[in-house]
C-alpha positions in Angstrom: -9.3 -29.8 -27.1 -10.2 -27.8 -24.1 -8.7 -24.2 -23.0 -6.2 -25.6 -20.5 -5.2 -28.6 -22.6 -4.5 -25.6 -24.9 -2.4 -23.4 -23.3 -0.4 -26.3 -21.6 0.8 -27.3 -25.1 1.4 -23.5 -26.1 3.6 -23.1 -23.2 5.7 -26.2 -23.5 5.7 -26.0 -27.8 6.9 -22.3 -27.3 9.1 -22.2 -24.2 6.9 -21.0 -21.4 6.6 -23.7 -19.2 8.2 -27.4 -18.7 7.5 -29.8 -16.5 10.3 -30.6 -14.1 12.6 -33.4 -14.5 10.6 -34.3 -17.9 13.6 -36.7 -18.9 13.0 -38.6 -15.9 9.0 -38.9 -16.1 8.5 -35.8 -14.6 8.3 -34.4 -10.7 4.6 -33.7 -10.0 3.8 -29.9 -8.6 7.2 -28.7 -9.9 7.8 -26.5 -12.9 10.6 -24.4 -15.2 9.7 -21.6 -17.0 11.3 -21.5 -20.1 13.0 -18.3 -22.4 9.4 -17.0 -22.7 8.0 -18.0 -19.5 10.9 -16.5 -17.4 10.5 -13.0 -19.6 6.8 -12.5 -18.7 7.5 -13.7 -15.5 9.9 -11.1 -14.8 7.6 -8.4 -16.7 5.5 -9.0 -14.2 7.4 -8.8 -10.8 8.7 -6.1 -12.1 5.6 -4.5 -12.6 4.6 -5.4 -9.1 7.5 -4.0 -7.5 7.6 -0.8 -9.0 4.0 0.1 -8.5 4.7 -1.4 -4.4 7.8 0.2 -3.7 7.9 3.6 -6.3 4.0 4.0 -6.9 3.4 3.9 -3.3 4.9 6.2 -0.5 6.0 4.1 2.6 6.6 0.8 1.5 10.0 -0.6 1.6 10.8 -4.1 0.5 12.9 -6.9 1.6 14.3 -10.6 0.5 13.9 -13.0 3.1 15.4 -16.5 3.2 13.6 -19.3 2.5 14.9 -21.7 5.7 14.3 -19.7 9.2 14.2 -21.2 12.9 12.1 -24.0 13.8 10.2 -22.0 16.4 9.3 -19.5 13.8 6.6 -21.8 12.5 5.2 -23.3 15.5 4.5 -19.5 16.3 3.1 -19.0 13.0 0.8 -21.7 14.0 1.7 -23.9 10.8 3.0 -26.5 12.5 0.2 -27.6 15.1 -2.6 -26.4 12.2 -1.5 -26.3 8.7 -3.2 -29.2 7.6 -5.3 -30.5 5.5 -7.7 -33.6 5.9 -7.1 -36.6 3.7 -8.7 -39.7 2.3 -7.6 -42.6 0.6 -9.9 -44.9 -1.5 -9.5 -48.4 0.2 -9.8 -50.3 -3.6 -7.3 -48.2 -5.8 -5.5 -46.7 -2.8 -5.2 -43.0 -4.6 -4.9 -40.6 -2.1 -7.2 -37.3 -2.0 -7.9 -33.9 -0.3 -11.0 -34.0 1.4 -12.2 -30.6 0.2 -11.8 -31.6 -3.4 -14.1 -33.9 -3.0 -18.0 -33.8 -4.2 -19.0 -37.2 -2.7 -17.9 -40.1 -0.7 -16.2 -42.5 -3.4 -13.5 -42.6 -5.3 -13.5 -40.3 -8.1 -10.8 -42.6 -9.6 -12.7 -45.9 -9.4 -15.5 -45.4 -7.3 -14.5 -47.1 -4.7 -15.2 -46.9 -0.6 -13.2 -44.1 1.1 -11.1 -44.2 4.3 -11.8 -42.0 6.8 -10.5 -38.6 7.0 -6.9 -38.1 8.5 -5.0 -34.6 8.7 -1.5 -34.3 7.4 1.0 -31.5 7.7 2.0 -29.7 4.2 5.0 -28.1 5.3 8.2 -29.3 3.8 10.4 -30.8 6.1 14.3 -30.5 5.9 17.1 -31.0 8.3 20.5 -28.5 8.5 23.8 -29.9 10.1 26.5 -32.0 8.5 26.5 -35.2 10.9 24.0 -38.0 10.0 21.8 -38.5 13.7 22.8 -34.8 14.8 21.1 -32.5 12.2 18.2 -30.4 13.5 14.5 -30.8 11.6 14.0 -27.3 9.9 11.3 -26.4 7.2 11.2 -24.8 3.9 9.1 -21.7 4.5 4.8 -22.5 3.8 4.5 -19.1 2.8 6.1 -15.8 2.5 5.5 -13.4 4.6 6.5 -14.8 7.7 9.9 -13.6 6.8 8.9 -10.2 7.2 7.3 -10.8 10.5 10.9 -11.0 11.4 12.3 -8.4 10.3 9.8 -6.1 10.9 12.0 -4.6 14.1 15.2 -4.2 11.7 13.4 -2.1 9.3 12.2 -0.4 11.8 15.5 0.3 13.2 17.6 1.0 10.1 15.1 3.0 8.2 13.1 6.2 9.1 9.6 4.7 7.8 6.7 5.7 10.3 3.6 3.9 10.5 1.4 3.5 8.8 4.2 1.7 6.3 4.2 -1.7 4.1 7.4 -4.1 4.0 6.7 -6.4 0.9 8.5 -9.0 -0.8 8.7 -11.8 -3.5 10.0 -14.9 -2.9 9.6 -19.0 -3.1 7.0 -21.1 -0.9 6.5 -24.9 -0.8 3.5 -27.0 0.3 3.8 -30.9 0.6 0.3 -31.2 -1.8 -1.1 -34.5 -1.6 -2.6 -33.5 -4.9 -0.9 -30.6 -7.1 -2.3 -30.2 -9.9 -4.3 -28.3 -12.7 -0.9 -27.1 -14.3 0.3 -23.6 -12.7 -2.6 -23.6 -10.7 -1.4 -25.3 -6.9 2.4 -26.4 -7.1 4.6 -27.9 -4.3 6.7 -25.2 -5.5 5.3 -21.6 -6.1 6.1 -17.9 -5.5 4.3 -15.3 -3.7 4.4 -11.5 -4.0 3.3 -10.1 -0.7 2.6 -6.6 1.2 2.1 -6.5 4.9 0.7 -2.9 5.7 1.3 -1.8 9.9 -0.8 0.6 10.9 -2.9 1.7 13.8 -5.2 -0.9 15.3 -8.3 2.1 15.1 -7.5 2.8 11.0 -7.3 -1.4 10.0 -10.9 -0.8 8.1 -9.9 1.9 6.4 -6.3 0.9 4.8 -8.1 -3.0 5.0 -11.1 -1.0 2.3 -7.8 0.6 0.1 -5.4 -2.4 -0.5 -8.0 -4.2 -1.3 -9.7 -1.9 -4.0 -6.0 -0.7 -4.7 -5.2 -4.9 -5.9 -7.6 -4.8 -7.6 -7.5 -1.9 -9.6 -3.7 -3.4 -10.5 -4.9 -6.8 -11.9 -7.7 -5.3 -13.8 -5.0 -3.2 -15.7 -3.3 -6.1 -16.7 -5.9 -8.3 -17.6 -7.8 -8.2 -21.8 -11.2 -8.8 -19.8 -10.9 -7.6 -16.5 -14.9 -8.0 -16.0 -14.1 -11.8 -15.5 -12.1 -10.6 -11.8 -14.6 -10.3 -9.0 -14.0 -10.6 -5.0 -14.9 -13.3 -3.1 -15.8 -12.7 0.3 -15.0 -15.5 3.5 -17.9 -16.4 5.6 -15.5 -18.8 7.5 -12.7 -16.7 9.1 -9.9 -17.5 11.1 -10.2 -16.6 14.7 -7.7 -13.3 14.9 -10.1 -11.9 11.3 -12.8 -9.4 10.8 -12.6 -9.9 6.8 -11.0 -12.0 4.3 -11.8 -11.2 0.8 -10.3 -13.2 -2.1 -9.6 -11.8 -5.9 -11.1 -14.6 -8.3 -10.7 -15.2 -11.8 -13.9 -16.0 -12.5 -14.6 -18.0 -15.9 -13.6 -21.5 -17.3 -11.4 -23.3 -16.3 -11.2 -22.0 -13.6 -14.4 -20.4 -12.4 -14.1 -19.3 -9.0 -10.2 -20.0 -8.3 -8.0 -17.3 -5.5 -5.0 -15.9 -7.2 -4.5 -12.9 -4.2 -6.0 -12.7 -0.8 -6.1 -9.3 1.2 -6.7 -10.5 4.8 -7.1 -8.7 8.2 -4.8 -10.0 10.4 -4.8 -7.7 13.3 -2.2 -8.0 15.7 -1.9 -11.8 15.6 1.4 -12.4 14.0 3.8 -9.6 15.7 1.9 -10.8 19.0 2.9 -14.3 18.6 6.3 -14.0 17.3 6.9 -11.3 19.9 5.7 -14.7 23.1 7.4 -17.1 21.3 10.9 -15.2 20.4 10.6 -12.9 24.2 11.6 -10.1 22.1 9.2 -6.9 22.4 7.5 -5.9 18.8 5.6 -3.5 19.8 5.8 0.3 17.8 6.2 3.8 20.0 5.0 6.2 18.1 7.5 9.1 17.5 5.0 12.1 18.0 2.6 10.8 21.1 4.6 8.2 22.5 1.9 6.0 22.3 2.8 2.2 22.5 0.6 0.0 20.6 1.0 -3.4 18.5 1.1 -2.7 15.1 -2.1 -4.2 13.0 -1.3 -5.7 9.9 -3.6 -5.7 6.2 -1.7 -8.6 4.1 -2.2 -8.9 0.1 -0.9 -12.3 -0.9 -1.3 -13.5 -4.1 0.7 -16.4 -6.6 2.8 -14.8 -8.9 2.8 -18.1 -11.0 -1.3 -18.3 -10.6 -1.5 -14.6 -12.3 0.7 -15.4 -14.5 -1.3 -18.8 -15.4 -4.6 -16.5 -15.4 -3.1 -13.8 -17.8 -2.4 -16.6 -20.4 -5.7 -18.1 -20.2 -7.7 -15.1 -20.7 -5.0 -14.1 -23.4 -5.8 -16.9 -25.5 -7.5 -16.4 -28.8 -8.2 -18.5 -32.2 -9.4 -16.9 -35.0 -9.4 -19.2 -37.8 -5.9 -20.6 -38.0 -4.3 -18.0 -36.1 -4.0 -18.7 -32.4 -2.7 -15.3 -30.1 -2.2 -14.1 -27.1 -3.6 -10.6 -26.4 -1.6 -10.2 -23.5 -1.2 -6.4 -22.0 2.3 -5.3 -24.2 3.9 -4.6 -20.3 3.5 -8.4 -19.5 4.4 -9.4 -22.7 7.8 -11.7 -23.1 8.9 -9.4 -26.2 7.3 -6.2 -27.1 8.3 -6.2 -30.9 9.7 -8.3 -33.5 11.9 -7.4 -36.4 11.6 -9.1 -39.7 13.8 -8.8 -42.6 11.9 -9.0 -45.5 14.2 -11.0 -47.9 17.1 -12.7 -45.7 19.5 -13.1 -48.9 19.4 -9.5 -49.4 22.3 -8.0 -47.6 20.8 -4.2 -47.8 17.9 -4.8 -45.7 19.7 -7.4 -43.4 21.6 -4.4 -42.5 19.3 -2.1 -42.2 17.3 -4.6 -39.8 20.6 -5.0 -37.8 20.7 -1.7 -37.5 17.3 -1.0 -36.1 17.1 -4.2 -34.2 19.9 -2.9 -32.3 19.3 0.4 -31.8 15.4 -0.8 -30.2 17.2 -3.4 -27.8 18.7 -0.9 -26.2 15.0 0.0 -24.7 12.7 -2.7 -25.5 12.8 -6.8 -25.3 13.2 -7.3 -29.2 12.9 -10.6 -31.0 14.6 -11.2 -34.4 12.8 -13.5 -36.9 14.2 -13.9 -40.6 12.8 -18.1 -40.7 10.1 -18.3 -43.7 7.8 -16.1 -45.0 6.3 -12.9 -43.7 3.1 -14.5 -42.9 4.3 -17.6 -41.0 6.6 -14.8 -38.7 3.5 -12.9 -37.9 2.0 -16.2 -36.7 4.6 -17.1 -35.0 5.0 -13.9 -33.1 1.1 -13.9 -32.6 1.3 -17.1 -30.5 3.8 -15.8 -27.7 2.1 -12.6 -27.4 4.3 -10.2 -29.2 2.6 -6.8 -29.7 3.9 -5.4 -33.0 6.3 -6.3 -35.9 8.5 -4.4 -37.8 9.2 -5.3 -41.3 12.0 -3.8 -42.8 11.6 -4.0 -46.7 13.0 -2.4 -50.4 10.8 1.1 -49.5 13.0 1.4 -46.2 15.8 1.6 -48.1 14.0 4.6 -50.1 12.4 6.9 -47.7 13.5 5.2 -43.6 10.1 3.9 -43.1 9.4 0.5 -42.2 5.8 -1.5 -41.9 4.4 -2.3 -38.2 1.9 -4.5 -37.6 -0.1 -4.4 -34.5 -0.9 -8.2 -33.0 -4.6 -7.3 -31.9 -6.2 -5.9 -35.1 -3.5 -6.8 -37.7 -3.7 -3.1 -39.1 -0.6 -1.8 -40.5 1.2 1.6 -40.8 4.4 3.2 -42.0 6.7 4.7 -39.5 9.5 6.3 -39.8 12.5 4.4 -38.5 13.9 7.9 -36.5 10.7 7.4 -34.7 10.4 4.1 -33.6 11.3 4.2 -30.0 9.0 7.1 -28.8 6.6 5.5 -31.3 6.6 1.8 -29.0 7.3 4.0 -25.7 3.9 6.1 -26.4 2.4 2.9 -27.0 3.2 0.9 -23.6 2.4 4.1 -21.7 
């Protein structure tokens, strides 16, 4: 079985990821994240926030919605240009992206292709409440157009200065013609996003810091951060000096964009200043100086990273399958495990320091089998250490903890335990 195949059946057989509407066959590009899934998930937008918005001066952050005006995306350009050519094989009739494709045939059956026809991958929707008087709308392509928008209103109800980020996390959709290899391109996806305004003479030097700043973050979070290298664009759009992409760069996906940190210079502020009539450019405070803002953009999926993290966690040794996932990301960070669960001593005890971790720390509670089969189990969704509260805790308050990655063990004393697991995730 390969790697993906792998991980696919972890996260479904351990309640990461389901496909959507499975009782119904499915709904291709569309996913839930499970108990586990929608822990690490959070870990890691929360990890992402706090090092935006509290690790960095002068960013603020906002939570845009995911329907805006029509006009808003014919002045993003998206709807005379977001498109994407496609095929269809005139023998099977499946349907494919151009770009995916190595050769002119089928890939299916081998067949003869049709020629090349561009199709708009924004989702369509309509608001109003009368059938033949409601207005064509869209579900948002990507994220940060919302703070495009409200780029004045910060402005005006905050006392940020440029230079100054506004970033945000939120839902995007993209009618794919072919969503597919799992996490990896969706119909349905979230973004985490920074747009970064500053002076139109200082773009290559904050353009040079977000992007070594990004990816200084990811290579914190990843077990082998040697597989992350940048990509750089040769082909640019027409309002770019650079576009570089952050790859994860190994199997299966050798080469794949999970965050793009793009120059896009005064382009978006300009256009949604023409098509709204409204006047976006900044005065500066000091000099008086009018300018349009400039604009550095990080963009990455929140669901590709989080895809990413789980394949590079993955490891078998033997029997034992685990995820050596960074303890921060991780859905819990520790496990308790009564040793005997028909002995009503240590039960309590385990109650007792179950409760008293919870209070800091996402704590699982695992009394099913043997002590072996637990640390297994708690191997397999990443779980850093476990706690095993046995007949000496009852003597001297010390309690066994395992450590997922090397499997070593150690007494602590149960008094200890939280500044014990705090100094650990620091």
């Amino acid at each position: 079985m390969q790697l993906m195949e792998k991980v696919v059946s972890l996260c479904k057989r351990r309640g990461f990821v389901y496909q959507n509407s499975e009782i119904y066959g499915g709904n291709q590009g569309f996913y839930d994240f499970g108990p586990l899934g929608v822990e690490m998930k959070n870990n890691l937008k929360q990890l992402w926030w706090k090092w935006m918005t509290v690790d960095h001066e002068n960013i603020v952050g906002i939570d845009g919605a995911i329907i805006t005006h029509p006009k808003v995306w014919e002045a993003s350009g998206h709807v005379k240009s977001f498109t994407d050519p496609l095929v269809e094989c005139k023998n099977c009739h499946h349907r494919f992206k151009q770009d995916d494709l190595t050769e002119n045939k089928c890939p299916q059956c081998g067949g003869e292709l049709s020629e090349p026809k561009n199709y708009n991958i924004l989702m369509q929707t309509e608001l109003g409440v009368i059938e033949g008087e409601k207005t064509k709308a869209y579900l948002r392509g990507e994220a940060c157009q919302t703070i495009y928008l409200d780029y004045e209103n910060v402005l005006n109800s905050t006392r940020i200065k440029i230079p100054f980020g506004i970033c945000q996390i939120g839902k995007a959709f993209r009618n794919e013609v072919t969503p597919g290899n799992f996490l990896f391109r969706q119909r349905e996806f979230e973004q985490w996003d920074l747009q970064w305004f500053c002076r139109p003479e200082e773009m290559e030097k904050w353009f040079e810091f977000w992007k070594e700043e990004r990816m200084g973050w990811y290579k914190n979070l990843f077990t082998h951060p040697e597989n992350l290298v940048f990509y750089q664009h040769e082909k640019l759009a027409h309002y770019a000096k650079k576009a570089f992409d952050i790859h994860y760069s190994t199997s299966p996906f050798d080469g794949k964009e999970m965050e793009g940190i793009h120059w896009r210079g005064d382009w978006d502020l300009s256009r949604h200043g023409e098509y709204s009539g409204k006047d976006l450019s900044y005065t500066d405070p000091g000099t008086k100086e009018n300018f349009i803002p400039n604009i550095v953009e990080t963009s990455g999926g929140v669901d590709r990273a989080f895809l990413f993290l789980l394949i590079d966690a993955y490891c078998e040794e033997g029997e034992r399958i685990f995820l050596k996932l960074n303890p921060k990301v991780a859905p819990y960070k520790v496990a308790i495990f009564p040793l005997l669960a028909n002995k009503p001593d240590i039960i309590q005890k385990a109650k007792e320091i179950y409760d008293n971790l919870k209070v800091n720390f996402r704590v699982a509670w695992d009394d099913r089998g043997n002590i072996g089969k637990r640390y297994y189990s708690q191997d397999e969704i990443g779980t850093p250490w476990c706690v095993t509260v046995d007949f000496t805790t009852l003597q001297d308050n010390t309690v066994t903890v395992r450590d997922r990655d090397t499997a070593k063990q150690e007494r602590v004393y149960v008094d200890n335990l939280n500044n014990f697991f705090q100094e650990l995730l620091r």
